[in-house]
N, C-alpha and C positions, 0 to 999 in steps of 0.2 A: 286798331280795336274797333267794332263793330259799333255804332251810334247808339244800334239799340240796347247791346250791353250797355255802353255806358250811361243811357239813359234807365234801363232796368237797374243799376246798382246806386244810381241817384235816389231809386224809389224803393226802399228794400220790401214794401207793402209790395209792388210786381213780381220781385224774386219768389218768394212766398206762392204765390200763383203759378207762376212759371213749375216751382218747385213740384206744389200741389199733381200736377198734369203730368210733370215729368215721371215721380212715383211711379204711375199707371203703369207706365210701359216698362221701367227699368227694376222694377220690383212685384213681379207679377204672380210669386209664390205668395207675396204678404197684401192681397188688395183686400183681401176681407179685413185683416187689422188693421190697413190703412182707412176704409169706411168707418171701422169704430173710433179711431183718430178724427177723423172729422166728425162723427156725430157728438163727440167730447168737445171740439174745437168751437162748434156751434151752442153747445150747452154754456161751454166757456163764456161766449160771446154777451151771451143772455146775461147772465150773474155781472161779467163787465158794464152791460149798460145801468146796471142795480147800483154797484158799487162804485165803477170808476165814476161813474158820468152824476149819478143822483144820489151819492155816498149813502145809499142804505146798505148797512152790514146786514149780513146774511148767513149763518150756520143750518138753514132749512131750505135753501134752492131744491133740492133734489126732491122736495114737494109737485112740484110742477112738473117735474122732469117726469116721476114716478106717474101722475095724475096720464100727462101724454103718453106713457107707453102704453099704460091698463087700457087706456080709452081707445087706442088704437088697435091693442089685441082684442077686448070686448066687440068692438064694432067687425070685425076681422069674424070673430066669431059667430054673431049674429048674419054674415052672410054681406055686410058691407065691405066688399073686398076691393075698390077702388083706390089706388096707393094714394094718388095727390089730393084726392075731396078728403080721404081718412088722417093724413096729415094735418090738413087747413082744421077739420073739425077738433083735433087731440090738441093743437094750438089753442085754438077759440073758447075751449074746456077749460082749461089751464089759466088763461089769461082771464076765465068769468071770476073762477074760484077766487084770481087774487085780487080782482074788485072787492071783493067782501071781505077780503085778511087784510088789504090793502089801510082800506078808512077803520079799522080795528085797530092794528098794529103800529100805522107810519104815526099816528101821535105819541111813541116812543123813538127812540135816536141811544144812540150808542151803547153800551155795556146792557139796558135790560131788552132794546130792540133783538140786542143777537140773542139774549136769554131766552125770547121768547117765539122765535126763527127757529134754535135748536129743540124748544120742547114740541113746534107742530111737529116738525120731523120727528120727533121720534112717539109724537102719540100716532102720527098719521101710520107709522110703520109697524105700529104694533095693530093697531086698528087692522091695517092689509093683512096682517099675519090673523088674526081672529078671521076676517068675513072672506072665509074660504069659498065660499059660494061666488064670490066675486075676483075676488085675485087667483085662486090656485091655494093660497099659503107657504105653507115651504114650496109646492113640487108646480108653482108660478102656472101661467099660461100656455099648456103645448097645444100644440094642431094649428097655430096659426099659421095663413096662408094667406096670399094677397094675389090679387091679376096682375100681369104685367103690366107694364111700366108702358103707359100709352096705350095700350094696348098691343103692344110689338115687340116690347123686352120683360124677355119671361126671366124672371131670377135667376141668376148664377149659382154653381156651387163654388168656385171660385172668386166671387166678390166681384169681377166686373161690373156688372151694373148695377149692383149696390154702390162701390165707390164711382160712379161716376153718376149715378142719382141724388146719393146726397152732396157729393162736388156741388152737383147744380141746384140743390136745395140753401148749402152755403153762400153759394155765391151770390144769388137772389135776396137773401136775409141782410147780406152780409150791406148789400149797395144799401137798403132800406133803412137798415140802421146809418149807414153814413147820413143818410138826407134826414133821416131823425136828429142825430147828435149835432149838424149843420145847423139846423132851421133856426127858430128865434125859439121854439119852443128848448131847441135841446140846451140851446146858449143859457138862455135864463135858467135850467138845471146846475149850469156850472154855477150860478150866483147860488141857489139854495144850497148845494154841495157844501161850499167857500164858508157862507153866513143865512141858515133860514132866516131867522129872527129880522135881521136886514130886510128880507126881502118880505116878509108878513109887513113887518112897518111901510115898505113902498105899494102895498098893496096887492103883492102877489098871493093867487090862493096858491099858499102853498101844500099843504095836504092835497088835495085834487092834484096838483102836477107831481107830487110824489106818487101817489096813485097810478097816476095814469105810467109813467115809466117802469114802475112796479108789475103794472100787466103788463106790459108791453115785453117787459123783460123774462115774465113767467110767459108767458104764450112762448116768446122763443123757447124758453127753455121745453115747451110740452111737445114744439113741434121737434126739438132733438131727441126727447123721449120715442115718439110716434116712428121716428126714422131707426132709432135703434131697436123696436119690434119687428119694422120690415126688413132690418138687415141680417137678425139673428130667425126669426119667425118663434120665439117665445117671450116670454116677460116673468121676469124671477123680483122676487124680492128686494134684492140688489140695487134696483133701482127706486125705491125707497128711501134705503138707508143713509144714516149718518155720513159714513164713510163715503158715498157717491157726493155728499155736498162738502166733504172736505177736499174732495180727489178736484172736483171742480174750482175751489176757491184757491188750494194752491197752485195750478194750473195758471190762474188767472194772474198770483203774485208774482211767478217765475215769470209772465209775458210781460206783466208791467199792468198795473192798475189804471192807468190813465190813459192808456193808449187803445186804441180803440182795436190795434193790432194782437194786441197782448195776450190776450185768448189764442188766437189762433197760431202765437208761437209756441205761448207755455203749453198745450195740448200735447203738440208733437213731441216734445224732448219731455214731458212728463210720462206719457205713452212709452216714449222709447226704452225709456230709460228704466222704467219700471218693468218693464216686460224683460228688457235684457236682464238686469238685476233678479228680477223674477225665477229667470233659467238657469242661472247662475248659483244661487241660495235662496229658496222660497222662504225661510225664516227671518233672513238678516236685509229682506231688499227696502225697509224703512228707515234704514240705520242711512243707507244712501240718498235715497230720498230726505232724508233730513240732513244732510249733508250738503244736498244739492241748494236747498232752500235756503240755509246758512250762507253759502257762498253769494246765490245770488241776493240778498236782502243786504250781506256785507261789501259785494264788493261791485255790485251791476245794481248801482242807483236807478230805481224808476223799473228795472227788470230789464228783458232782456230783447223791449222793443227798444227802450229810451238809448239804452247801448249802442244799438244798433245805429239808431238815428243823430249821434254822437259822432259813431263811426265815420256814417256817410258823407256828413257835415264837414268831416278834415281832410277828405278823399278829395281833389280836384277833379 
């Protein structure tokens, strides 16, 4: 057996990558769904660092998400059509807003934080539906258009350079987050997560370091917004709503809340699975999906990174 297998399956975070590339080639009718997979997988990632890492619960992610797409079609609009400065900016949007919702909000924790997570979402969504001048309303953002990608990759109608755009938008976020959840900054989140009050008393500000991973975690989330206008070239509603910050938080339970991987597994097989169910009976495909989520909460303790890393750990 091959060293590097055996070393890829020691690290099931490589498989995943390995995975990710493989796709490309071996599924080349589905790259465009495979791009929306990952711009999910990256939205996941976001809400992971909110939740796993600095246990702020969240029912209004899709705030941010929704914020990066508009500002990405907006600027698109306006004749800013530069794909990676419009990302960086739809990010830096996203992440100013949740400075201000931030030092607002994070002096709440549990049952009235998510209370009040759920009513931004749904005033901010109904707000988008009212300022038709600025979103579309129902009939969203059309005519957006973006320059190639460097200048030398003009967009696909097949998804190629969309999924391997945002491949490389993931993978860039994905290292940055590691070195965030590493550092002594990310560490000491595990201690407010564990116990704030502990950590007020040893003298940690902790509001400002909730804050700040709070942005940190909405910027991601704006700049997975901003990639899913460049990948479809509209912006609907949708990305607003309720249901896009539910579709993301189970996502996140099925990966495993504490794994930094967990996003980027629950993505795929909530994707999948939902889409195949989808084709299958577009009425009854929740009935599965809550099926799915049962099993893993009962019977894939941690999700379905912990599993894995379970797995690997008995493997010689």
């Amino acid at each position: 057996m091959s060293p590097h297998f055996l070393q890829a399956r020691r690290h099931p975070g490589l498989l995943w990558w390995l995975a990710a590339v493989a796709c490309f080639f071996l599924f080349p009718d589905y790259r465009s769904f495979g791009a929306s997979v990952l711009v999910m997988a990256l939205f996941g990632l976001s809400l992971s660092l909110a939740l796993g890492f600095a246990g702020i619960i969240s029912l209004g992610h899709a705030v941010y998400f929704g914020i990066g797409a508009y500002a990405a079609g907006r600027l698109a609009l306006a004749g800013w059509q530069e794909p990676i400065s419009v990302v960086l900016i739809s990010g830096l949007m996203a992440g100013a807003v949740a400075v201000g919702v931030g030092f607002a909000i994070l002096r709440l924790s549990g049952l009235p934080l998510l209370m009040v997570t759920l009513a931004l979402c749904v005033i901010l969504f109904e707000a988008g539906n009212k300022a038709t001048a600025i979103t579309g309303g129902d009939d969203g953002l059309v005519g957006v258009s973006f320059e190639p990608v460097l200048g030398l990759f003009k967009w696909s109608l097949d998804g190629r350079v969309q999924y391997l755009y945002t491949l490389a938008w993931l993978a860039v976020i994905f290292v940055l987050a590691l070195r965030v959840v590493g550092s002594p900054y990310g560490l000491s989140m595990t201690g407010v997560r564990e116990n704030a009050l502990r950590m007020q008393l040893l003298g940690a500000p902790v509001l400002g370091r909730l804050v700040v991973m709070y942005s940190i975690s909405a910027a991601i989330a704006g700049i997975a917004g901003a990639l899913l206008t460049q990948n479809t070239a509209f912006v609907g509603l949708q990305v607003l709503s309720l249901e896009t910050s539910v579709d993301v938080l189970v996502m996140v339970v099925l990966g495993g809340v504490f794994s930094i991987y967990g996003a980027l597994l629950g993505a795929p097989v909530y994707m999948i699975v939902k889409y195949v169910t989808q084709q299958w009976n577009p009425f009854y495909w929740m009935l599965v999906i809550g099926m799915l989520l049962m099993g893993v909460t009962f019977f894939l303790k941690g999700g379905i990174a912990a599993w894995l890393a379970r797995v690997s750990r008995r493997r010689p």
